[in-house]
C-alpha positions as CSV (number, residue, x, y, z in Angstrom):
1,X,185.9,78.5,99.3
2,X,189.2,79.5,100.3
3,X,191.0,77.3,103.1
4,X,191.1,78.2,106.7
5,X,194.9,79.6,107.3
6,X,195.9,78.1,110.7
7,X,199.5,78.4,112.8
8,X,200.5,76.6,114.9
9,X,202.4,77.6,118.2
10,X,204.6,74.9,120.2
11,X,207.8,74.8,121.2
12,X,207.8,70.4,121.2
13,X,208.9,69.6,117.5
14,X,206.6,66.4,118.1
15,X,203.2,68.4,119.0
16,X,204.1,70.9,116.3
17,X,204.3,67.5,113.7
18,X,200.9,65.9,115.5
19,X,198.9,69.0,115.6
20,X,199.8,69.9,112.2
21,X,198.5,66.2,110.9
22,X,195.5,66.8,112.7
23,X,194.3,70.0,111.3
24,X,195.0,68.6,107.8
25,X,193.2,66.0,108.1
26,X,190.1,68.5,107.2
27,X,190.7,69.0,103.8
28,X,189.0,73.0,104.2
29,X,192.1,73.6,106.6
30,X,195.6,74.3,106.0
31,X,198.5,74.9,108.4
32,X,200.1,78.2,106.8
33,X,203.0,77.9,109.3
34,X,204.8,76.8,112.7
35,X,206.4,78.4,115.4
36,X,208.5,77.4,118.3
37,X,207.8,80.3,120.5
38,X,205.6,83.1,120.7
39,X,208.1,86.0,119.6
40,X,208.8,83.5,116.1
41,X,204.7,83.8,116.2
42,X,204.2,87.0,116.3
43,X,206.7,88.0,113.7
44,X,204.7,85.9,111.8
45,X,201.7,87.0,112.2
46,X,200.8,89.6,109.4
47,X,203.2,86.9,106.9
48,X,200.9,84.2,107.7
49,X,197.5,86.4,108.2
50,X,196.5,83.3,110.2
51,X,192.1,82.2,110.2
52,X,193.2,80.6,114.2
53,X,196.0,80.2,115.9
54,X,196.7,77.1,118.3
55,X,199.2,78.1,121.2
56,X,200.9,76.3,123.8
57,X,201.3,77.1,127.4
58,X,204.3,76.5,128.1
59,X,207.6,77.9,126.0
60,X,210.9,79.5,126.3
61,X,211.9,82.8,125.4
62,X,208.1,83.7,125.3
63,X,205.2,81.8,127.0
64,X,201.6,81.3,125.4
65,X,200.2,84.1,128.1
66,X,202.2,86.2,127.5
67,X,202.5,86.1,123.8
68,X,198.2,85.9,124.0
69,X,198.4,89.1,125.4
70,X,200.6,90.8,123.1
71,X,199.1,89.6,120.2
72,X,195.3,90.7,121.6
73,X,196.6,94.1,121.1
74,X,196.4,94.1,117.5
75,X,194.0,91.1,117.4
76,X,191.3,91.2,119.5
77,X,189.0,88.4,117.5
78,X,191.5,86.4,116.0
79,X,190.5,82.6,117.7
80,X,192.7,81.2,119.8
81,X,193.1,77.6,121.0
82,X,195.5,77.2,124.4
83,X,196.9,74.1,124.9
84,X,198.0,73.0,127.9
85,X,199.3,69.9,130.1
86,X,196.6,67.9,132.2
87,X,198.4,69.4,136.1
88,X,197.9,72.2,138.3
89,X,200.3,74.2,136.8
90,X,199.1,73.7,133.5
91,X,195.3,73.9,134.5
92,X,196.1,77.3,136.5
93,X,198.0,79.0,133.4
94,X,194.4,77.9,131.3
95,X,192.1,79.7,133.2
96,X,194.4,82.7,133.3
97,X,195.0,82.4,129.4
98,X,190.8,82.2,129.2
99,X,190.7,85.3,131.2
100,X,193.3,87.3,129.3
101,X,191.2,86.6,125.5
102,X,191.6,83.0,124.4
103,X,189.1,81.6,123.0
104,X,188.8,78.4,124.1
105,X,191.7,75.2,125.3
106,X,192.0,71.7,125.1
107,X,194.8,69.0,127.0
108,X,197.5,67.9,125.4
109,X,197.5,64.1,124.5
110,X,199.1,62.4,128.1
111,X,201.4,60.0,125.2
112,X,202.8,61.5,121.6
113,X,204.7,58.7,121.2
114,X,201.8,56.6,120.5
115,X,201.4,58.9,117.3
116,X,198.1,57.7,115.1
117,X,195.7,57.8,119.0
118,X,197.3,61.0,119.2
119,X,196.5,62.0,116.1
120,X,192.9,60.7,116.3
121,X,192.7,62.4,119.4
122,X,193.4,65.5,118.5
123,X,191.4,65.5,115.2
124,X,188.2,64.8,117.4
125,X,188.6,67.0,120.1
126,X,190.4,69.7,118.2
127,X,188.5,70.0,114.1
128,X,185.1,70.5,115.9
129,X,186.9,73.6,118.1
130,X,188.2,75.2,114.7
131,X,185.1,74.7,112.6
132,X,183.0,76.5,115.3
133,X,185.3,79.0,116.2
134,X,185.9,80.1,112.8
135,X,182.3,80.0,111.8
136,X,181.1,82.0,114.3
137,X,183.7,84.7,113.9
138,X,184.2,84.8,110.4
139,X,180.6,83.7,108.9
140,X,178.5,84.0,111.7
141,X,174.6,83.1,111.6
142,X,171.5,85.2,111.4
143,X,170.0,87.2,114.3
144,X,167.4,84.4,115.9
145,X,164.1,85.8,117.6
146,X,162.9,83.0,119.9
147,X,160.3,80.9,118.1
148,X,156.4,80.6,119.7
149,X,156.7,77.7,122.4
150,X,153.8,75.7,121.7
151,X,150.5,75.7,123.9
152,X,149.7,78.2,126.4
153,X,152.3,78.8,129.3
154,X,151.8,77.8,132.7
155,X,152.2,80.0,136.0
156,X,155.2,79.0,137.4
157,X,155.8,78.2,141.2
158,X,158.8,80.0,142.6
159,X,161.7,78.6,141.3
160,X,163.5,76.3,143.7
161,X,166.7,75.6,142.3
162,X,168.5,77.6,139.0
163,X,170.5,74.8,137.1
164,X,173.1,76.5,134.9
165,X,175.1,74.8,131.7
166,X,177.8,76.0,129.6
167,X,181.4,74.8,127.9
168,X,183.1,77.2,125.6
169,X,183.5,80.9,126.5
170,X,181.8,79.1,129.7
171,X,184.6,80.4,132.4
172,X,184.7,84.0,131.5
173,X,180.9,84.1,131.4
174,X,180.6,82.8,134.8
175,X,183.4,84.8,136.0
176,X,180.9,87.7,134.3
177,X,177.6,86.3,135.5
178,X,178.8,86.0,139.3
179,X,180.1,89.3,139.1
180,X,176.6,90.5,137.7
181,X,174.6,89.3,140.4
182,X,173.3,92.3,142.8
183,X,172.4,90.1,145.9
184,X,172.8,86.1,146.6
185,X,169.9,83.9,145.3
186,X,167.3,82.8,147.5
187,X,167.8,79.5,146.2
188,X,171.2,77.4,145.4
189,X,172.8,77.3,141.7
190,X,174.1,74.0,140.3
191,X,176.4,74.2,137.8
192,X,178.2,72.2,134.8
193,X,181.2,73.5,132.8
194,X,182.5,71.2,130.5
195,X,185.9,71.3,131.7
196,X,188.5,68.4,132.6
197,X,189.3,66.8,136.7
198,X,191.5,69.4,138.1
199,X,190.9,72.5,135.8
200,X,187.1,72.4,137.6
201,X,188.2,72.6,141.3
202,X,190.5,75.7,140.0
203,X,188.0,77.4,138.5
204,X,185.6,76.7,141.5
205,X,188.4,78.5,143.9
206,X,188.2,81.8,141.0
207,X,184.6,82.2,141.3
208,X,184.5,81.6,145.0
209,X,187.7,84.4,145.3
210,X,185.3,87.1,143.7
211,X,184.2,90.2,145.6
212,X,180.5,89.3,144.5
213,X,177.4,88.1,147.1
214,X,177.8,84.0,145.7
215,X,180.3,81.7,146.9
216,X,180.8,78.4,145.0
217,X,182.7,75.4,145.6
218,X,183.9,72.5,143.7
219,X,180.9,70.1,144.4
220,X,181.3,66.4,146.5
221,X,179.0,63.5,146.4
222,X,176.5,63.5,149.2
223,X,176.7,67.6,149.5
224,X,173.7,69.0,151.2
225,X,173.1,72.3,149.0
226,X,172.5,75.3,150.3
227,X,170.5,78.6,149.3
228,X,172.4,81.9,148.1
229,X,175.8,79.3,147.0
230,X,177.3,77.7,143.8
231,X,178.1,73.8,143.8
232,X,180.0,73.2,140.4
233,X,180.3,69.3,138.9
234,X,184.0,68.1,139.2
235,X,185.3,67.4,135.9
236,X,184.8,63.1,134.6
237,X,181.6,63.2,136.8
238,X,178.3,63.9,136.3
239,X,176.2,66.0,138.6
240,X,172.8,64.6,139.5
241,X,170.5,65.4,142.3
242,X,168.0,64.4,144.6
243,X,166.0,65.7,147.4
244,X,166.0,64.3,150.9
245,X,163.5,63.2,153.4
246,X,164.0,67.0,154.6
247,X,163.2,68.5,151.6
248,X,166.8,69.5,151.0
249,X,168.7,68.8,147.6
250,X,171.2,66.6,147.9
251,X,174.2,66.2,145.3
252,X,175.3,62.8,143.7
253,X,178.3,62.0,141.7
254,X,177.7,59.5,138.8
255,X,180.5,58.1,136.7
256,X,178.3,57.0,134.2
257,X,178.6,57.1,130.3
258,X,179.6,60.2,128.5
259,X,176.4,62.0,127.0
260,X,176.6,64.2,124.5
261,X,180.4,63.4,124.8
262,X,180.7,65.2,128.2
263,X,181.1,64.4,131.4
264,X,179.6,66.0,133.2
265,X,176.8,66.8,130.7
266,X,174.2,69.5,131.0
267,X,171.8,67.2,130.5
268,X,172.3,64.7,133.7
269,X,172.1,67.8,135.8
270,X,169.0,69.4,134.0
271,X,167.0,65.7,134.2
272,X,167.4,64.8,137.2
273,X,166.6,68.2,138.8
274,X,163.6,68.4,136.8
275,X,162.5,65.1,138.5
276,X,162.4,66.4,141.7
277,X,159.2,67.2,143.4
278,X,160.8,71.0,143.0
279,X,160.5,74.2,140.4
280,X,163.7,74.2,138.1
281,X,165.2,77.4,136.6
282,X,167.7,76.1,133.8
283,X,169.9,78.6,132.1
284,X,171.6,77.4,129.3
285,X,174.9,80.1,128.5
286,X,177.8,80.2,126.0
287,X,179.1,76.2,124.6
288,X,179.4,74.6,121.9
289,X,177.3,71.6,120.6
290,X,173.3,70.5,121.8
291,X,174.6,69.7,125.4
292,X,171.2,71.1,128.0
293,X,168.5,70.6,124.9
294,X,167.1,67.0,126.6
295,X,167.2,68.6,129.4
296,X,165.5,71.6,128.9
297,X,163.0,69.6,127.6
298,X,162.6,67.7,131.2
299,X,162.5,71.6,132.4
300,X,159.4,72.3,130.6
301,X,157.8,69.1,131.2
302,X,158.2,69.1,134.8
303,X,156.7,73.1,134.4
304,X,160.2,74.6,134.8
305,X,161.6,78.1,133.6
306,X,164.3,78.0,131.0
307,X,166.6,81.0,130.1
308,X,169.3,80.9,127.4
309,X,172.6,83.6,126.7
310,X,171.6,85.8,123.4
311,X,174.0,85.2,120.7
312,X,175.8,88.5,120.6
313,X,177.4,87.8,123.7
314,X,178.0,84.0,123.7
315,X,181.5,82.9,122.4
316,X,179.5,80.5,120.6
317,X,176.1,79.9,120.7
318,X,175.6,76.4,120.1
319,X,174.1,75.1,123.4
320,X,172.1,78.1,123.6
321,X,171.4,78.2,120.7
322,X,170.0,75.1,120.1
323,X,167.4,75.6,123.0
324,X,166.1,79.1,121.5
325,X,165.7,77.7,118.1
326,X,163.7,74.7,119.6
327,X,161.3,77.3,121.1
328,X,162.5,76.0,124.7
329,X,163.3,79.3,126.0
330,X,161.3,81.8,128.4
331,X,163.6,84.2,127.2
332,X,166.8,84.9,125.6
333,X,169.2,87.6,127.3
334,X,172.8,89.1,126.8
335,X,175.0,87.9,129.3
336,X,174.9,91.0,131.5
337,X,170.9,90.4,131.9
338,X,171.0,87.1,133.3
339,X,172.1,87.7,137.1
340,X,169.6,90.2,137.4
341,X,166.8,88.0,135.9
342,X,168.1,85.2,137.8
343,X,167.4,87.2,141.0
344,X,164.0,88.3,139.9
345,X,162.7,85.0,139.0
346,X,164.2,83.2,142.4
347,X,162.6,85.9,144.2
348,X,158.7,85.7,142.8
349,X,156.0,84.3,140.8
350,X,156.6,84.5,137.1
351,X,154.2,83.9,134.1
């Protein structure tokens, strides 16, 4: 099998020398060539005939946005990794890279000149990115009907609460899915993104700045949530909830262990709402990895609803797809179905 043909974009002769290390470290992946700024990557572009392309933020002469835009143009598919500093300005320029086609990001290591945790670093967070990325574009997996969930299915009470998970493609798809939604939920959505501290609260103020019926804010410990709004976890905490005296839910921040290497996981959100004395909607969507299975398990125990994003439309369909191929899922939906299905399962009894 030939190797996957990678470039790498940075104008910091340091991060060019630690990303390349990184990458070859997985012996299926070669880096076909640098670049120092994105007019030096787009001339080489049809040289290299890169598999993915890793691009930073932040350059002279041309920036990563704007050289992601340009370079969309003539490759719409072609995966791309942003890279960006841990700030405000850095997490800003993200989300507007996510919106204009990348394909997914990660934070630069916070010290290159300790070189091998860099390295590590990098080769954790950055080889799973590439492998999935590439897989899914270039050799991506059969068509999956949902498999027959065992037993017979329950009526359902009205749903409650919808619970919602994602990570890569995640943004966009929420951007998408609040856009999507013809009226406000009875009911209030909680929501992880696996996303860093900072880069969260940004993305809470985008989907709050839509024209659509749901408002969301970044989510606080001890938050009293409310029906027809959005709470999203804050990035290095988990979101769990509980219900008050009042029959209100009732957000709690955890700094707890990592699970499934997130935090905030799917799976602390999922659990603990499916404890409550309350009917759970879960709705797994676009990420990559397992993150929600568990806890669409807890869903279905606690006689819970779970829907999951079809693959055609999910960046990749890891999370997702984990949960359909387990047989966990009421029903699997392209992304534009899932407001409206939302709606109609808030809004009545379903079977």
């Amino acid at each position: 099998m030939p190797k996957l043909r990678a470039l790498v974009v940075d104008d910091a002769v340091v991060m060019r020398r630690l990303l390349t290390e990184a990458l070859q470290r997985d012996p299926m992946i070669e880096v076909a060539g640098t670049a120092a700024n994105g007019r030096i990557a787009l001339q080489k572009l049809t040289q290299i005939n890169p598999d993915i392309i890793t691009l930073d933020v932040e350059m002279p002469e041309m920036d990563g946005l704007a050289t992601l835009r340009e370079l969309r143009k003539t490759f719409p598919r072609l995966p791309v990794i942003m890279f960006s500093t841990l700030t405000q300005r850095g997490a800003s320029a993200t989300l507007d890279a996510l919106a204009a086609g990348a394909s997914d990001y990660l934070t630069k290591p916070t010290d290159v000149s300790a070189v091998e945790s860099a390295i590590s670093q990098l080769e954790r967070e950055l080889l799973p990115k590439v492998r999935a990325l590439c897989s899914q574009i270039y050799s991506p997996p059969p068509a999956v009907s949902l498999p027959p969930r065992s037993g017979p299915r329950r009526a359902s009470a009205p749903v409650d609460l919808v619970c919602i998970g994602t990570s890569t493609g995640g943004p966009n798809a929420l951007v998408d899915l609040f856009n999507s939604f013809p009226a406000a939920p009875p009911v209030p959505l909680a929501i992880v993104q696996h996303m860093p501290p900072m880069f969260t609260g940004m993305l809470a103020e985008r989907l709050n700045a839509l024209p659509g019926p749901v408002r969301c804010k970044e989510v606080a410990d001890g938050d009293l949530l409310e029906p027809g709004r959005a709470y999203l976890a804050p990035g290095g905490w988990h979101l769990a909830l509980q219900r008050t005296t009042a029959g209100r839910f009732c957000a709690r921040l955890l700094d707890s262990p990592a699970e499934n290497s997130c935090r905030p996981a799917v799976d602390v959100l999922f659990r603990t709402a499916a404890n409550l004395p309350a009917a759970v909607l879960g709705v797994v969507m676009t990420g990559m990895g397992q993150d929600g299975l568990r806890g669409c398990e807890h869903v279905l125990e606690h006689d819970g609803q779970v829907l999951v994003q079809d693959q055609a439309t999910s960046v990749i369909w890891g999370m997702p797809g984990a949960v359909a191929q387990a047989g966990l899922a009421h029903a699997m939906l392209p992304l534009p179905e899932l407001a409206p299905e939302i709606i109609r399962r808030t809004r009545r009894r379903t079977l």
